[in-house]
NUROTOR-669759 format. One record per atom (N, C-alpha, C): residue number from 1; atom name; x, y, z. Coordinates in pm, whole numbers, plus 50000, padded with zeros to 5 digits. Example, Ala and Ser with C-alpha at 12.3 -4.5 7.8 and 13.67 -1.06 7.14 Angstrom:
NUROTOR-669759
k;a;xx;yy;zz
1;N;51319;49431;50780;
1;CA;51230;49550;50780;
1;C;51320;49670;50780;
2;N;51285;49775;50708;
2;CA;51367;49894;50714;
2;C;51290;50003;50787;
//
This chain:
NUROTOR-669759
k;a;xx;yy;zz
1;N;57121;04852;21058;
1;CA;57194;04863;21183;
1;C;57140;04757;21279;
2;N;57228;04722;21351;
2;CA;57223;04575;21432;
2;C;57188;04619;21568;
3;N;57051;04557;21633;
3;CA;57044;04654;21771;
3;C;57101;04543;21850;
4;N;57229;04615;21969;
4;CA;57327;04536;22059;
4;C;57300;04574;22205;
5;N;57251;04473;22282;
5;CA;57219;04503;22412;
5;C;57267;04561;22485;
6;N;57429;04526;22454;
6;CA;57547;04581;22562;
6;C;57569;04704;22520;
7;N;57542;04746;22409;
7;CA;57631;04902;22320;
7;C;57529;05020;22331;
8;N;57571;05119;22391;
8;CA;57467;05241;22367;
8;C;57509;05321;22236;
9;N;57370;05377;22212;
9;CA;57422;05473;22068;
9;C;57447;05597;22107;
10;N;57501;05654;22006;
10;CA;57594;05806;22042;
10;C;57488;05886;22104;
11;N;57373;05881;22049;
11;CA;57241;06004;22098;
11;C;57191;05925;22206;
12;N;57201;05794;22256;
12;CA;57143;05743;22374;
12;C;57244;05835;22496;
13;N;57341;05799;22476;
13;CA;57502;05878;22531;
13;C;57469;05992;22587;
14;N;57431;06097;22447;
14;CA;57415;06233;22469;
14;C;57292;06252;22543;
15;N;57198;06203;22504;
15;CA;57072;06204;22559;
15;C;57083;06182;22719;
16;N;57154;06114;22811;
16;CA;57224;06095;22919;
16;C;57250;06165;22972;
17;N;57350;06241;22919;
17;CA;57437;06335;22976;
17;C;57334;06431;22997;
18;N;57278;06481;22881;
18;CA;57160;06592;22908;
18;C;57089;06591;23020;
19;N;56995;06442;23031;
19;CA;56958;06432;23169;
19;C;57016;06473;23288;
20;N;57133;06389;23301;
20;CA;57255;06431;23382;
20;C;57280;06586;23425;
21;N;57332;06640;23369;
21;CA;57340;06754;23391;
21;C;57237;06799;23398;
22;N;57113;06798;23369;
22;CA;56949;06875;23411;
22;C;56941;06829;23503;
23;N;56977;06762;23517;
23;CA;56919;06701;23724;
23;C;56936;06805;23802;
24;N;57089;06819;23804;
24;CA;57196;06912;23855;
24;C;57187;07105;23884;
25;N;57125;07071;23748;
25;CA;57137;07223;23719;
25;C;56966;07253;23776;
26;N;56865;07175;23713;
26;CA;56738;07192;23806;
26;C;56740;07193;23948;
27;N;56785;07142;23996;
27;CA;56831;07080;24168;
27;C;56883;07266;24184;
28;N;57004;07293;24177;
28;CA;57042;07424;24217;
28;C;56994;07502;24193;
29;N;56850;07527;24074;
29;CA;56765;07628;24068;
29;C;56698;07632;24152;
30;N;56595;07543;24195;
30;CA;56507;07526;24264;
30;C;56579;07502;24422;
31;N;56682;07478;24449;
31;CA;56729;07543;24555;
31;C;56763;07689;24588;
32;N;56792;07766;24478;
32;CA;56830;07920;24489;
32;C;56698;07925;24518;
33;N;56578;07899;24463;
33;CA;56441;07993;24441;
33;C;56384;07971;24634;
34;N;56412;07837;24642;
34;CA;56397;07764;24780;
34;C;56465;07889;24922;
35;N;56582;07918;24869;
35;CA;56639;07986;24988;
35;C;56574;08161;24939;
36;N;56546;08219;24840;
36;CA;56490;08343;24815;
36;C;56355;08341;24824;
37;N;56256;08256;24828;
37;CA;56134;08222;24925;
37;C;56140;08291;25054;
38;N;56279;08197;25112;
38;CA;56300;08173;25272;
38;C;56320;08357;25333;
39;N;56421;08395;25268;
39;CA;56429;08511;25290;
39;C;56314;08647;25291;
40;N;56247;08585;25212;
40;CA;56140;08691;25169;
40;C;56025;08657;25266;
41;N;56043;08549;25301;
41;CA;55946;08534;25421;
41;C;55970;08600;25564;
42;N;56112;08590;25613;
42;CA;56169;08642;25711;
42;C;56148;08776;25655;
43;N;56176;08813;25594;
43;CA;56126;09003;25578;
43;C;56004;09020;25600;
44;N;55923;08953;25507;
44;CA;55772;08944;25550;
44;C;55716;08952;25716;
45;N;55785;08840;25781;
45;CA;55754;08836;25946;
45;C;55820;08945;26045;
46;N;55929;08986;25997;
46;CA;55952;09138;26030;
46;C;55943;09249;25992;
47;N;55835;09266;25907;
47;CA;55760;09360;25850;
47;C;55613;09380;25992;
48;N;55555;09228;25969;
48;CA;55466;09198;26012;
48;C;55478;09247;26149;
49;N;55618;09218;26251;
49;CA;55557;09203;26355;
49;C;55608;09388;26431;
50;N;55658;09443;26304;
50;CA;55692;09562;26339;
50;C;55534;09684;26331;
51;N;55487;09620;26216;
51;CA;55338;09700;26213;
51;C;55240;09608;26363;
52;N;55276;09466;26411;
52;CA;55155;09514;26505;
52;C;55256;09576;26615;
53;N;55389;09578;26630;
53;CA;55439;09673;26720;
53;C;55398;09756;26760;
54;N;55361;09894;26623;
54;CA;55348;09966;26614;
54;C;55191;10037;26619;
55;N;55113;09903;26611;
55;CA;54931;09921;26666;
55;C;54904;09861;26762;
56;N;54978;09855;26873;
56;CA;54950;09798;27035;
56;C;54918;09910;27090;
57;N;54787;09900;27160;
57;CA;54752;09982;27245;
57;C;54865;09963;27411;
58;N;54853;10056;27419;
58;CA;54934;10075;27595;
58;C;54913;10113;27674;
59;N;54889;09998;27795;
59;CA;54834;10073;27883;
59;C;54897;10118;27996;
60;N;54857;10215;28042;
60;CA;54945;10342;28150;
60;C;54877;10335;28263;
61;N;54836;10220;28294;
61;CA;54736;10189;28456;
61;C;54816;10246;28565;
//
């Protein structure tokens, strides 16, 4: 087989595409996980700021 600068081979091709689409599909995972982080943090900080709510001393001067 004759190697041709200009010509890709069928598995160079496929091999491509694979990349291709893993970009894609990694990218929107790691964005879902990115925004279910986010959320779980905001629960976290209103968790948080409801327990020291709830251990403030008060004073009745």
């Amino acid at each position: 087989m004759k190697i041709q600068g200009n010509k890709g081979t069928w598995y160079s091709m496929v091999l491509a595409i694979i990349i291709y689409v893993g970009t894609f599909a990694l990218a929107y995972y790691l964005g879902e996980q990115r925004a279910e982080i986010k959320i779980y943090s905001q629960q976290t900080e209103q968790i948080l700021s409801q327990q020291n709510n709830n251990n403030q001393v008060i004073n009745t001067d």
